[in-house]
C-alpha positions, 0 to 999 in steps of 0.5 A: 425468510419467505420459504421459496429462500430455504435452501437456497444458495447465497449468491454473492455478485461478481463485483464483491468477488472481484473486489474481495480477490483485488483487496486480497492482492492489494493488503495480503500480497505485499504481507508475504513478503513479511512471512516464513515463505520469504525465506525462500528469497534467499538472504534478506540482505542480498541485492537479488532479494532485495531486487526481486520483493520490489519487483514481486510488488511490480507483479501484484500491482500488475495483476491488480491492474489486470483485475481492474481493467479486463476483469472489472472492466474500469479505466485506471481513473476509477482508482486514481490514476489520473495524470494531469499537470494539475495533479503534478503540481498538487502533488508536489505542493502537498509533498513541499507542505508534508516534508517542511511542515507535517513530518518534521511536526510528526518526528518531533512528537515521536521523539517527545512521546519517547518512541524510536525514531526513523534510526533504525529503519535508516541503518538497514538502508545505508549500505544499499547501492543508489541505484536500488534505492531509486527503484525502491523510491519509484516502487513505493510511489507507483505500487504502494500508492496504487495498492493502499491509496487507489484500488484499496480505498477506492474499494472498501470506500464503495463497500463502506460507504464511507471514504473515511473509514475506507482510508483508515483501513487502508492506511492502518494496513500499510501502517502495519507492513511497514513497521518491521523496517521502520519500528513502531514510532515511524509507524505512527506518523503515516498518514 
């Protein structure tokens, strides 16, 4: 090291700041609603409880987004979110392939490998009103998706240079959250 860098500081740019607090909303936000502090919540089987997590994730994709655009200074584009028919329609075929093809390959190789299966996760939300379990739908499709899938592989794919392991870091965090409401062989078939 050249002696005019003894002592001094490390300077981190702004961008690895930014992105290490956009990360940090992104995989540990969600996960507080996993610790003892939920508690406050009140009782994890009211509707209000239930109303305020979903709208708890509204809070951090909002301020996730407030990070991208004004502190980042990036369109939504660089994390995705781009809205086009043709993004439309590719989803749609893709969520037809998954739900006719993958997942019922998926639960069949759980259920042959003995792990659980969806059972437990779906007599938590058999008795929860329609309309929460739309917004529930609405919330996993447009928050989850922007904070694992966009900003989170977006991100740690610049930081590993690698978009591979940038979505096995992602989804291995998403994988991880979800498994206390749906149990370890459900866990195992995210993708």
């Amino acid at each position: 090291m050249p002696a005019s860098m003894v002592n001094q500081p490390i300077m981190i740019p702004a961008s690895y700041f930014t992105t290490a607090i956009g990360l940090s909303i992104a995989f540990l936000g969600p996960a507080i609603l996993f610790t003892p502090a939920h508690r406050l919540l009140g009782a994890p089987d009211r509707n209000a409880t239930r109303v305020f997590e979903l709208l708890f994730l509204w809070f951090l994709a909002g301020l996730l987004f407030s990070i991208l655009i004004w502190w980042e200074q990036l369109p939504l584009a660089s994390i995705g979110f781009q809205p086009r028919w043709r993004s439309l329609v590719l989803g749609l075929l893709l969520a037809l392939l998954f739900s006719q093809v993958v997942e019922p390959f998926l639960y069949w190789m759980i259920t042959r490998g003995g792990m659980p299966g969806f059972e437990s996760g779906l007599a938590k939300i058999v008795g929860m009103p329609t309309w929460y379990l739309l917004f529930a739908a609405v919330t996993a499709g447009i928050v989850e998706e922007s904070l694992y899938r966009g900003y989170a592989v977006e991100r740690l794919a610049l930081l590993a240079d690698s978009y591979w392991w940038a979505a096995l870091g992602s989804t291995t965090v998403f994988a991880l959250l979800h498994w206390p409401m749906w149990g370890w062989g459900p866990r195992n078939t995210w993708n």
